[in-house]
C-alpha positions as CSV (number, residue, x, y, z in Angstrom):
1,X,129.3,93.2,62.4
2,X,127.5,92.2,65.5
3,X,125.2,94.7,67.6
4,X,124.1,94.3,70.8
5,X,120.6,96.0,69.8
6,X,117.9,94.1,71.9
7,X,116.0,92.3,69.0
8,X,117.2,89.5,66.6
9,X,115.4,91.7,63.6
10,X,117.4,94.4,64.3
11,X,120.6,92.4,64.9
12,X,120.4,90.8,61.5
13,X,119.5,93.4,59.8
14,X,122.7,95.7,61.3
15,X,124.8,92.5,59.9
16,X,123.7,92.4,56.7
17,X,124.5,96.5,56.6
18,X,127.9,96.2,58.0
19,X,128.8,93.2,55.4
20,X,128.0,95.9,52.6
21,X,129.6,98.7,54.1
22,X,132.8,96.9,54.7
23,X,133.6,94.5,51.9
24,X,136.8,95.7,50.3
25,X,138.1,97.7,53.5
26,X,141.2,96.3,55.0
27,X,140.6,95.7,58.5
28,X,143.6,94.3,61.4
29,X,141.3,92.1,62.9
30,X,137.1,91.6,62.6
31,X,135.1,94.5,63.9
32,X,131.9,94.4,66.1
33,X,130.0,97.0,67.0
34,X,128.1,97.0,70.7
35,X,125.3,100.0,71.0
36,X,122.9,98.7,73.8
37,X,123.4,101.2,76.6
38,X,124.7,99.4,80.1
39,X,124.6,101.6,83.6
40,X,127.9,101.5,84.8
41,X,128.4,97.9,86.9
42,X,129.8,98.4,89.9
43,X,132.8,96.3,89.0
44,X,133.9,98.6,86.2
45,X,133.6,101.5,88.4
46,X,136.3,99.8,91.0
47,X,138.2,98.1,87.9
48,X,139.3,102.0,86.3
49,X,139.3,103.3,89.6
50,X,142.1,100.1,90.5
51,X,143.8,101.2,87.5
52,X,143.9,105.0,88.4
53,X,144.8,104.6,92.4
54,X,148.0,102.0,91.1
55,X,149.3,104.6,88.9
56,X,149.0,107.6,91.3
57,X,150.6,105.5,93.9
58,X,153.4,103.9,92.2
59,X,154.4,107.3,90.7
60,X,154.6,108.2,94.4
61,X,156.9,105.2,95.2
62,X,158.8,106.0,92.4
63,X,159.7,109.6,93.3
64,X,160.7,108.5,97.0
65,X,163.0,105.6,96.8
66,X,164.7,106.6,93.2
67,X,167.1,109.3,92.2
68,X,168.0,111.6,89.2
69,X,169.9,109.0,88.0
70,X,166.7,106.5,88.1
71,X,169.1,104.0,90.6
72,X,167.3,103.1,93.6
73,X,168.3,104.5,96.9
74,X,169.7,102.0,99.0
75,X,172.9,100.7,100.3
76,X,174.2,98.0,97.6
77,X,174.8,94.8,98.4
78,X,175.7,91.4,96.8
79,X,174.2,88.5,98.3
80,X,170.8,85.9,97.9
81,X,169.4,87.8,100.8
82,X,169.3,91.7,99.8
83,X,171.6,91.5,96.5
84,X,170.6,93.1,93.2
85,X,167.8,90.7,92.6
86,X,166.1,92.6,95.3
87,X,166.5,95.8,93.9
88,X,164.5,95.5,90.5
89,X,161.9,93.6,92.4
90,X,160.9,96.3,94.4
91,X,159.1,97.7,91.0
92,X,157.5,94.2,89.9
93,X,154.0,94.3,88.7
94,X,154.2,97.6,86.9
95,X,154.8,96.0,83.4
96,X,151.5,93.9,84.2
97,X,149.7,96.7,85.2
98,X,150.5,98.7,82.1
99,X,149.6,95.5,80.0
100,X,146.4,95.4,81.5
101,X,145.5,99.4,80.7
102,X,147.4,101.2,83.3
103,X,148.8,105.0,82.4
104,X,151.6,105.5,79.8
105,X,153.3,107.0,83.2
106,X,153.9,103.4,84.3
107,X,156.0,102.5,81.8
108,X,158.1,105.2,81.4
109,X,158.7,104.7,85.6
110,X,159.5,101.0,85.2
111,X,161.0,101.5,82.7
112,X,163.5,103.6,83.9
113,X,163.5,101.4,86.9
114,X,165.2,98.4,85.2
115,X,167.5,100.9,83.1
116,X,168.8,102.9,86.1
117,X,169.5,99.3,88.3
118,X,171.3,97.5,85.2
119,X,174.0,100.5,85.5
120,X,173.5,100.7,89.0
121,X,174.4,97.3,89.6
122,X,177.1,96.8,87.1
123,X,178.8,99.9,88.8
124,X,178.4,98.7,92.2
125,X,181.3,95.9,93.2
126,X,182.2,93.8,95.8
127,X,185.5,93.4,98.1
128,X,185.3,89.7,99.1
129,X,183.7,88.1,96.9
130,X,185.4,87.6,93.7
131,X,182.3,87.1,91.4
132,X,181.1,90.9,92.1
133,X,184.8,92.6,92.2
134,X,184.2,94.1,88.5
135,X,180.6,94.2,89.0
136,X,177.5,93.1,90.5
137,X,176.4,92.6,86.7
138,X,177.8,91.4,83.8
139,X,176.4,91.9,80.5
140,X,173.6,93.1,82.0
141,X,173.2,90.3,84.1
142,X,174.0,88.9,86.9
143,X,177.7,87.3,87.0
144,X,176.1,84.2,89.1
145,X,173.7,82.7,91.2
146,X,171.0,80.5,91.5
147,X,168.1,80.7,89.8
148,X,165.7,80.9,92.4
149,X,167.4,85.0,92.5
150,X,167.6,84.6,89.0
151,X,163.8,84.2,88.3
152,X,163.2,87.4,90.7
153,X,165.7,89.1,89.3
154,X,164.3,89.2,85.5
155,X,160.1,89.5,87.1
156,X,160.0,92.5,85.6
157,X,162.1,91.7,82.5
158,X,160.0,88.1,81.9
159,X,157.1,90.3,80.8
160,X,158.7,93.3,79.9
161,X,158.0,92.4,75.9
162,X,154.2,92.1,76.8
163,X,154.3,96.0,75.9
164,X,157.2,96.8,74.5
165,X,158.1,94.0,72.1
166,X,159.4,96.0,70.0
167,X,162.2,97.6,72.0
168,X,165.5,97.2,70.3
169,X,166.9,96.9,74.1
170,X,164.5,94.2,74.9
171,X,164.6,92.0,72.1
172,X,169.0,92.2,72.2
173,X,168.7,91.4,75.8
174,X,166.6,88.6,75.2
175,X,168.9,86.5,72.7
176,X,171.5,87.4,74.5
177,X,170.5,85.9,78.1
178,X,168.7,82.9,76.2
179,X,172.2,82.8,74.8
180,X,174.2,82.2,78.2
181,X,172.3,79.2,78.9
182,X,171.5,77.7,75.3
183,X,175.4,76.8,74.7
184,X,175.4,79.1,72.2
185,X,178.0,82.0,74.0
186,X,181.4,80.6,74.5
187,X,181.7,83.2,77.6
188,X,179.2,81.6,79.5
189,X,179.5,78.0,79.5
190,X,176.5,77.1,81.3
191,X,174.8,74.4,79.1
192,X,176.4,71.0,78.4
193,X,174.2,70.1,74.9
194,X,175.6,66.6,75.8
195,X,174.3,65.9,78.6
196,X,171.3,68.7,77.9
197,X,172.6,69.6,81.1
198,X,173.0,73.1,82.8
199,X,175.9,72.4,84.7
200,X,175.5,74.2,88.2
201,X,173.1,75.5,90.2
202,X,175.4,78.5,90.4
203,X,175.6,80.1,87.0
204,X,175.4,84.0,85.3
205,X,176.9,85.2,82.7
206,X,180.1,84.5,83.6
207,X,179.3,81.1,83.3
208,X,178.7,77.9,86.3
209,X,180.5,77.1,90.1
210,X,181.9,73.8,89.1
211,X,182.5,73.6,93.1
212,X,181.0,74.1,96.6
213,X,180.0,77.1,97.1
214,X,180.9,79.2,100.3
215,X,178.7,80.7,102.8
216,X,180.2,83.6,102.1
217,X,179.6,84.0,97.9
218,X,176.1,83.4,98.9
219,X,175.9,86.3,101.6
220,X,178.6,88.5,100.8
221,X,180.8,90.8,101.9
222,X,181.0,91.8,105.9
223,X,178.8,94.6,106.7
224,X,177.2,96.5,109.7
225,X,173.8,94.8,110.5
226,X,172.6,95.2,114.2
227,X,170.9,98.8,115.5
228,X,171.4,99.5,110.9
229,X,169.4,96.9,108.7
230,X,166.5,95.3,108.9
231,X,167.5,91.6,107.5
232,X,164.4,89.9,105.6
233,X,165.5,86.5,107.3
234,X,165.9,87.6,110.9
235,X,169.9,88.1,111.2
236,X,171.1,90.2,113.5
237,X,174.9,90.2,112.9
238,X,176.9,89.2,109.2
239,X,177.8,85.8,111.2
240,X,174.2,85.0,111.0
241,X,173.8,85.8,107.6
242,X,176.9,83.5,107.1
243,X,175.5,80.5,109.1
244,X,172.2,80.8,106.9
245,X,174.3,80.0,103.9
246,X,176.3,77.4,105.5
247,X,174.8,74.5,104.5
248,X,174.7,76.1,100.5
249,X,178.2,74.6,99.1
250,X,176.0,71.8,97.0
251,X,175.9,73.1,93.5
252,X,177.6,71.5,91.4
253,X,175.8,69.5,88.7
254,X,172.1,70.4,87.3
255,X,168.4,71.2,89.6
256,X,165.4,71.4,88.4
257,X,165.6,75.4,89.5
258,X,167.7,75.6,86.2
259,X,164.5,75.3,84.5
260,X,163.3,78.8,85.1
261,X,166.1,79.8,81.9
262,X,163.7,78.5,80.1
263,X,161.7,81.6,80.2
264,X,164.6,83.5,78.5
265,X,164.1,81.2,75.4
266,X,160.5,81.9,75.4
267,X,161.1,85.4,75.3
268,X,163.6,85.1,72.2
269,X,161.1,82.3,70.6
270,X,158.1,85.2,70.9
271,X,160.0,88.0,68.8
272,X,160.6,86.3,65.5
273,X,160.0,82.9,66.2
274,X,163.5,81.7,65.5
275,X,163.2,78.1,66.1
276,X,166.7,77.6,68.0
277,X,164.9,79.1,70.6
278,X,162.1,76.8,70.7
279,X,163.9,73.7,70.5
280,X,165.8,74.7,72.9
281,X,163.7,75.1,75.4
282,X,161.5,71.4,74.6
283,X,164.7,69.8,74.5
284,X,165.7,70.8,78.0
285,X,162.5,70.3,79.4
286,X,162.2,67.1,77.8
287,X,165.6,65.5,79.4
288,X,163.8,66.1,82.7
289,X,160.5,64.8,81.7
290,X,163.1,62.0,80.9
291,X,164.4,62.1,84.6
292,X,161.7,62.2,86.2
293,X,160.5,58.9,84.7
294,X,163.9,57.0,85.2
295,X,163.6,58.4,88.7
296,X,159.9,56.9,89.5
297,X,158.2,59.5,88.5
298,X,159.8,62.5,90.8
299,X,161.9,65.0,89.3
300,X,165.5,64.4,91.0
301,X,167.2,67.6,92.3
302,X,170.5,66.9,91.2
303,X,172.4,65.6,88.6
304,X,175.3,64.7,87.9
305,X,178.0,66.9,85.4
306,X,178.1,63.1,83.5
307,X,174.7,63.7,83.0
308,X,173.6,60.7,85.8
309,X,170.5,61.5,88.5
310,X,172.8,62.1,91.8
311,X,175.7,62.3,89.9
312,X,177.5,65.4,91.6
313,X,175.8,64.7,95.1
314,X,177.2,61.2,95.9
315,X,174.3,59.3,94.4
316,X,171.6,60.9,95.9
317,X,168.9,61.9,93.8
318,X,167.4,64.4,96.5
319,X,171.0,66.0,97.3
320,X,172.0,69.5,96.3
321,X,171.1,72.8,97.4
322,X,167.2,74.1,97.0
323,X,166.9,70.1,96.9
324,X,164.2,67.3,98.1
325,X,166.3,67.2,101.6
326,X,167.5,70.4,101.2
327,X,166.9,71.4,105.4
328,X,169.2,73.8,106.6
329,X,169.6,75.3,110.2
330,X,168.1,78.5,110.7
331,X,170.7,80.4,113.1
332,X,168.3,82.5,114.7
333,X,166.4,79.5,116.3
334,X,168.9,76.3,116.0
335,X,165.9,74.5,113.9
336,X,166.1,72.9,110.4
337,X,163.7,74.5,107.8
338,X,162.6,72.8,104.8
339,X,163.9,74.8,101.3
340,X,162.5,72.4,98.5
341,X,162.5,74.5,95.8
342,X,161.3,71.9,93.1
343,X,157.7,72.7,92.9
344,X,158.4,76.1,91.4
345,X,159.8,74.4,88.4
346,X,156.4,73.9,87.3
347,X,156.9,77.2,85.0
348,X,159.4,75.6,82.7
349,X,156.4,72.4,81.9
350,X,153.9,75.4,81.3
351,X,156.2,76.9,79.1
352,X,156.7,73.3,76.9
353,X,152.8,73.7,77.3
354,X,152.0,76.5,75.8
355,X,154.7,76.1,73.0
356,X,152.6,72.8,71.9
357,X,149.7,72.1,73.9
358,X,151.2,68.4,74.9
359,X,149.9,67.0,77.8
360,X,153.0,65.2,78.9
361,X,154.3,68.2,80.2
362,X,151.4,68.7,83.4
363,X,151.5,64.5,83.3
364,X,154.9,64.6,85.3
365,X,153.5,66.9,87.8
366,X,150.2,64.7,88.3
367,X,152.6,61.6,88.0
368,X,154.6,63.2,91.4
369,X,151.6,64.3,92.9
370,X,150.7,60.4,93.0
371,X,154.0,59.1,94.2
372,X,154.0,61.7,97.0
373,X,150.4,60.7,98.3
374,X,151.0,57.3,98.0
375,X,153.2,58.0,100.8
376,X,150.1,58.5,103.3
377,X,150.4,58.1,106.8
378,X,148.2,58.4,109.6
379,X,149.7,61.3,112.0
380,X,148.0,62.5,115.1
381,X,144.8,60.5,113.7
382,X,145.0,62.7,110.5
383,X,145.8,61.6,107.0
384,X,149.2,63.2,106.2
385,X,152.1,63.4,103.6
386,X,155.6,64.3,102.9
387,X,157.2,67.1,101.2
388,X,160.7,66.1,102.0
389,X,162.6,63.3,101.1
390,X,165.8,62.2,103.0
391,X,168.5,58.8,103.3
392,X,165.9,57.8,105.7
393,X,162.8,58.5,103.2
394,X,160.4,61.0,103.0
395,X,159.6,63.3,105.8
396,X,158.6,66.7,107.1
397,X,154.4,65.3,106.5
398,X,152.0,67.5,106.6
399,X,148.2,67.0,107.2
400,X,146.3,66.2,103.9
401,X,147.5,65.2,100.6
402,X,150.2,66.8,98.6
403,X,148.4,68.9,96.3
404,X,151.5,71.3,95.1
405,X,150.5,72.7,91.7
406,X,147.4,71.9,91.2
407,X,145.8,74.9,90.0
408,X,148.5,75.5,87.7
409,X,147.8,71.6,86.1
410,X,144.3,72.5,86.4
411,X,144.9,76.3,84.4
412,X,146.4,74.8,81.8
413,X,144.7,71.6,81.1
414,X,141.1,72.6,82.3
415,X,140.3,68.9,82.7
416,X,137.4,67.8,84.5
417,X,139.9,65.4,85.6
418,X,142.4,67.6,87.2
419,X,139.4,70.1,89.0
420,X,138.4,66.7,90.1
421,X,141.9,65.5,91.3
422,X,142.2,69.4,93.2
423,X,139.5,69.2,94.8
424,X,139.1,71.7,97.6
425,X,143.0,72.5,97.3
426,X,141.6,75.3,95.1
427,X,139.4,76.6,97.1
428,X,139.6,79.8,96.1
429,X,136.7,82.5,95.9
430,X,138.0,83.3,92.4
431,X,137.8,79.5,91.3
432,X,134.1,80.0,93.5
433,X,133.2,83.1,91.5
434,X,134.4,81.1,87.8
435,X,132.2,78.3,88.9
436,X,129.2,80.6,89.2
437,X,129.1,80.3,93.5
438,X,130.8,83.3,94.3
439,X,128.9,86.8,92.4
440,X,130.2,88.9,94.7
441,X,134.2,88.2,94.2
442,X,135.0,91.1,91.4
443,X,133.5,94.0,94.0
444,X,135.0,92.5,96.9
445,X,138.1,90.9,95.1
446,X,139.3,95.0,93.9
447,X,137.9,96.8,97.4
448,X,140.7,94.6,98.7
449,X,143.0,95.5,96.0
450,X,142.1,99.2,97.2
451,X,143.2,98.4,100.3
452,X,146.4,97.1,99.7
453,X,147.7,99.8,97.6
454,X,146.2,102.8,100.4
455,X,148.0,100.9,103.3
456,X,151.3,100.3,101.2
457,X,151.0,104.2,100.5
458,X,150.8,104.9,104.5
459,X,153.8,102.5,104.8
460,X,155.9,104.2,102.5
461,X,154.7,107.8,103.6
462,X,155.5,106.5,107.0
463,X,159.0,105.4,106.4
464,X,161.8,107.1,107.9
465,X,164.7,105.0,106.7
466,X,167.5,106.5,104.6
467,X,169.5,105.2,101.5
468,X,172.4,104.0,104.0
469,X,170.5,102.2,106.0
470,X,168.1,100.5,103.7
471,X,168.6,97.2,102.3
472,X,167.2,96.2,99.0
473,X,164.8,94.2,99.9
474,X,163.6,96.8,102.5
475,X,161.1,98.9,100.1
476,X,159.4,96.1,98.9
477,X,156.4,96.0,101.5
478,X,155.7,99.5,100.3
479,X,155.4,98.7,96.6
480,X,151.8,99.4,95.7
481,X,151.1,97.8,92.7
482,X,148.1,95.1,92.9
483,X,147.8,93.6,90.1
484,X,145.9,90.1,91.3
485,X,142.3,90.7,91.3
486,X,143.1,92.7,87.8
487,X,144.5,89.7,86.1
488,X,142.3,87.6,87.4
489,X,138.9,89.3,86.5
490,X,139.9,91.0,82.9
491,X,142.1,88.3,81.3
492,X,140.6,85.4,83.5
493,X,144.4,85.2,84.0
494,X,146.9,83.8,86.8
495,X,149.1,86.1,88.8
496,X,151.8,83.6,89.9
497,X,154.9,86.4,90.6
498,X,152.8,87.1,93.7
499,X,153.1,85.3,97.0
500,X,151.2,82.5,97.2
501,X,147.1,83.6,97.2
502,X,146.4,79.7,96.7
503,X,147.6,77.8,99.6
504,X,148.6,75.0,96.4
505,X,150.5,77.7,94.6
506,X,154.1,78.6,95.7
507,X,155.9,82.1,94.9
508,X,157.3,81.9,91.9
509,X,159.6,84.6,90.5
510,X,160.1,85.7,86.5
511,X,156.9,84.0,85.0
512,X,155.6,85.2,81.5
513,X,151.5,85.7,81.7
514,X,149.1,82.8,81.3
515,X,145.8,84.7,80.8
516,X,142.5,83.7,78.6
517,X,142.3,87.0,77.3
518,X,144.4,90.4,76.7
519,X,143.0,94.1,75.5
520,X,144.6,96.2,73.0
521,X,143.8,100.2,72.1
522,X,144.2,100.2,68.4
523,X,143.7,103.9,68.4
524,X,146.5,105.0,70.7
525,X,148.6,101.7,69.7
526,X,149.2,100.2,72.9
527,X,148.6,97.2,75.2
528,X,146.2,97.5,77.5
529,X,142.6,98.2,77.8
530,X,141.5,102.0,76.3
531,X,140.4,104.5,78.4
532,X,137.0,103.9,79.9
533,X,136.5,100.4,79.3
534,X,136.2,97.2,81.7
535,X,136.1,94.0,81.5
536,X,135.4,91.0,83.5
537,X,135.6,87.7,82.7
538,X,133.0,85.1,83.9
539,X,133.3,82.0,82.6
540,X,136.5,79.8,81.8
541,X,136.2,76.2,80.5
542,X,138.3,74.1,78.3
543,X,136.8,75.6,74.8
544,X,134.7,78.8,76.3
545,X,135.7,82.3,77.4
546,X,132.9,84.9,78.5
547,X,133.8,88.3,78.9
548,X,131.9,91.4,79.6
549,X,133.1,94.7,78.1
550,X,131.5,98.2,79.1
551,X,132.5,101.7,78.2
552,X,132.1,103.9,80.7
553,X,132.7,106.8,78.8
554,X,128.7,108.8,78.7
555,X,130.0,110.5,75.1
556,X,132.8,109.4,73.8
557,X,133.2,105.8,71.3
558,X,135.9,103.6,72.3
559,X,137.6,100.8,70.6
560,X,139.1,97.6,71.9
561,X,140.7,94.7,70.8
562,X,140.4,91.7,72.1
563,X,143.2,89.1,71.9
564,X,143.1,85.1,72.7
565,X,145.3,84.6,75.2
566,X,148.8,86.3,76.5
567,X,150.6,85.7,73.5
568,X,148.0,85.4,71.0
569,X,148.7,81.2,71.6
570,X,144.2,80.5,71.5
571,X,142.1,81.3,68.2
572,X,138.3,82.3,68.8
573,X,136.0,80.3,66.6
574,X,133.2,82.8,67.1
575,X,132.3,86.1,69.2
576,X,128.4,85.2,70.3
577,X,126.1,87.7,71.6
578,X,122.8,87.2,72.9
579,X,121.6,84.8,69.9
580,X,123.6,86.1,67.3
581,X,126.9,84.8,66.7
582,X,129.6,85.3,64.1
583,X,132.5,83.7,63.1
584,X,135.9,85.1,64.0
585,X,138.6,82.0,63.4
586,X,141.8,84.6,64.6
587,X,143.3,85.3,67.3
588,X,141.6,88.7,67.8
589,X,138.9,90.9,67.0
590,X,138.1,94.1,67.5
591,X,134.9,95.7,69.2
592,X,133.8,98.9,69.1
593,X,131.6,100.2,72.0
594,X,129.2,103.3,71.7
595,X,129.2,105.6,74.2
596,X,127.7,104.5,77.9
597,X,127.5,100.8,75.7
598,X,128.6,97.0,76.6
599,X,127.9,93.4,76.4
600,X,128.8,90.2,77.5
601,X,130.4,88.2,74.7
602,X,131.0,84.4,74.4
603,X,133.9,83.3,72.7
604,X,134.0,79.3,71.8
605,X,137.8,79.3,71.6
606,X,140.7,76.7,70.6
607,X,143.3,76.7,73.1
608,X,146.9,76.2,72.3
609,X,146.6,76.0,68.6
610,X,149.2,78.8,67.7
611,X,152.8,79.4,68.7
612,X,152.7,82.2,70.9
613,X,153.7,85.3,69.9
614,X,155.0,88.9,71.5
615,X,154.0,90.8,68.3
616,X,150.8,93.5,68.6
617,X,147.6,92.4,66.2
618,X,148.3,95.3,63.6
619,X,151.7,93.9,63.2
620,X,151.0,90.3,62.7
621,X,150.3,89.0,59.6
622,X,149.8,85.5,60.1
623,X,150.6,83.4,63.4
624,X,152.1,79.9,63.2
625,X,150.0,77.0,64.3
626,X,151.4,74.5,65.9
């Protein structure tokens, strides 16, 4: 046991106590005790107060825009614009901010949420278009679409398990949609093993499009828009909304979109760590590691249902919706907008990553990265680069180089290298504040947490819509939930289901949680950290992690334990603090704090030595290295 008692006597002393005291008792995980008395930091003051204002606020939103029968109040649509996918996302970061410490309340809401809008949704049918005439949802799921909706749809769902993995609803739902895209379930016939293939960029689980798709089965049915919705795009009549969708017919054969499923075999992989699951998902990802090198080293956005690069879009590598010249005409204006979506395919490579810790994975986004700015041009006297590519080449440059992803790389790796090869494309007080220039980012990063969730409260209280004349998409402004400078500062974590807050990061829908650290109450047997206690995390380098914990509790001991990594995929080598330091070798501890007490603990740490696991401390036995 390690103390945080001010002198080295004492500290050894208290060591040599707690060795006699304990041997023969069964502990979960090693146990420290911190006693040295800390005035309450500023930044755990705003950190439980963050936690507290979420809660109240969300319970708020809840109450307003659901009904008795937990279904959001809204008038249902199908379609990419306000379908469904919408719906659920209008409750996204609650499962995140319960994982971090957030009230039992929280779950229970969202929860609900994602219970009430399966039914909703498999209820609710469409007229036109024939994929929603028996329902929106299918299996709990929806029948078909791309997975750029896909990804947003399952948000909440991708990190549902972080505290409630042991949900008999969770973990059925989690084979079962790893299952429509693994080849595995004969009603969805999504995957071609073949070719490792998944065979349209329109898929569910009623299986692919294996043809164009209409304008229409992207927008849906005719409804009233003008003087009754607001549109998220702009549209002001359904014949907008169709001409947004009517370059969208190109989706037959596989894009690198499809990737995302590979979350849905991560979840499965994290329950019992069947290894179907697992080779699953490295096989897939490795055909397009594959890809990307036969296609010089940029990930093609289609191919073909023979299993060649271009194969289903007349040869060309960059064809098919969501593509590398994916352009279409925005009807509002007449003008072309770029719609690459290949850069948020960067998940899927984190996901190989974090199964095995192999460095090919980030070495075909670095690879891109180089092809891209080898493109350089001189524009307007400034050095510029594509993000487009076309039968005429690359286009649609950009001043600078192409830095797409580089935090992510960076995250992951924690190269010297790749901080070097960002740059200033990660600019970013927190990365300012991590590299010891920025003291003031945890005080000021929360306030404007604060901030967020009080304005989205006025917006909500202020809104005078009703259900038939709101849009599923339409609540989503008023969601409170701020969850960024959380994750950040207590897990030294990346929040990448949020709009981009790193110009080099783009929105990304249905990630799991790449964090440094998570918390755990062993006393009430939750996620989360316990009542009274904050953390923030100062220091993150390829084999250190330093963390400060405080409770703020004047008379009451807390407990916390401390977990390497989301998933339990890191083992600490040692807890150190001041100049004593222990050896730990697990993937957690546990640290009791006295009353009013903290400390800030370093924790050398070995990064992605285990397979990553959903299952809490107490419940693990053992976890598998890789």
């Amino acid at each position: 046991m390690i103390t945080s008692r001010p002198t080295r006597t004492a500290l050894l002393a208290t060591l040599f106590l707690s060795a006699l005291l304990s041997s023969g008792r069964a502990q979960s995980a090693p146990l420290l005790e911190v006693a040295t008395p800390m005035p309450a930091p500023d930044w755990a003051l705003l950190e439980r107060e963050l936690l507290r204002a979420n809660a109240v606020a969300c319970e708020a939103f809840f109450d307003k825009y659901f009904d008795e029968r937990d279904y959001l109040e809204i008038f249902e649509r199908w379609g990419a614009n306000d379908g469904p996918d919408d719906a659920i996302e209008n409750v996204n970061d609650w499962p995140l901010l319960h994982a971090i410490g957030g009230s039992e309340r929280i779950k229970t809401l969202y929860t609900k949420a994602w219970e009430g809008h399966l039914r909703q949704f498999t209820e609710a049918k469409t007229t036109h278009v024939e994929f929603g005439r028996e329902g929106m949802y299918y299996r709990e799921f929806p029948t078909v679409l791309d997975w750029q909706h896909h990804s947003e749809f399952l948000t909440l769902f991708n990190v549902q398990g972080l505290s409630d993995p042991d949900s008999p609803a969770f973990q059925m739902r989690a084979r079962r949609y790893a299952g429509f895209y693994m080849g595995t379930d004969p009603g969805a016939a999504n995957y071609d093993p073949k070719h490792r293939i998944i065979r349209s960029a329109f898929n569910g689980s009623r299986g692919p499009l294996l043809r164009p798709a209409t304008a229409q089965e992207w927008a849906g049915d005719p409804f009233e828009v003008e003087h009754r919705f607001d549109l998220g795009h702009g549209e002001r009549t359904y014949e907008q909304t169709l001409q947004h969708y009517i370059d969208y017919g190109q989706v037959v054969g596989d894009h690198p979109l499809n990737l995302l499923s590979t979350t849905l075999a991560l979840n499965a992989y994290m329950i019992d760590h069947e290894p179907q699951y697992r080779e699953w998902l490295l096989s897939y990802v490795d055909a397009w590691v594959a890809r990307a090198k036969q296609n010089n080293g940029i990930l093609p956005s289609n191919v073909g249902l023979d299993g060649t690069i271009g194969g289903a879009a007349d040869g060309r590598w960059w064809g098919g919706v969501y593509g590398w010249g994916f352009s279409p005409i925005v009807p509002q204006t007449g003008e072309r907008e770029d719609r690459n979506r290949v850069p948020r395919t960067i998940i899927a490579f984190m996901n190989a990553y974090l199964l095995t810790g192999d460095d090919k994975y980030l070495d075909v986004w670095r690879k891109q990265t180089d092809v891209i700015n080898a493109q350089r041009k001189i524009i307007d006297g400034k050095p510029s680069t594509p993000r487009m590519y076309g039968a005429d080449g690359w286009y649609s440059y950009a001043p600078g180089d192409y830095h797409a992803n580089v935090l992510e790389i960076w995250y992951m790796s924690m190269k010297a290298s790749d901080r070097a090869r960002a740059g200033e494309a990660i600019d970013h007080p927190w990365i300012a504040y991590l590299e010891g220039h920025n003291p003031a980012y945890p005080a000021e990063a929360m306030r404007k947490d604060l901030e967020r969730i009080r304005a989205a409260a006025e917006r909500q209280r202020n809104d005078t819509s009703t259900p038939d004349t709101r849009l599923a998409d339409n609540p989503m402004d008023k969601n409170p939930a701020s969850v960024t400078a959380l994750i950040q500062l207590t897990m030294g974590g990346l929040h990448i289901a949020r709009p981009p807050w790193s110009r080099t990061s783009p929105h990304v829908g249905g990630s799991p949680l790449f964090a440094r650290l998570r918390y755990f109450d062993p006393i009430q047997r939750r996620a989360g950290l316990p009542e009274d206690v904050a953390a923030l995390v100062d220091t993150l380098t390829g084999d250190t992690t330093a963390v400060t914990l405080v409770n703020l509790n004047p008379v009451k001991q807390r407990t916390v334990t401390v977990q390497a990594g989301a998933y339990a995929e890191h083992r600490f080598r040692s807890v150190s603090i001041r100049d004593v330091s222990r050896a730990i070798n697990d993937s957690s501890f546990e640290v009791k704090l006295a009353p009013g007490a903290g400390a800030r603990l370093i924790l050398p740490t070995d990064r992605y030595v285990n397979q990553p696991t959903l299952r809490f401390p107490w419940d693990r036995t053992a976890i598998k290295s890789r």
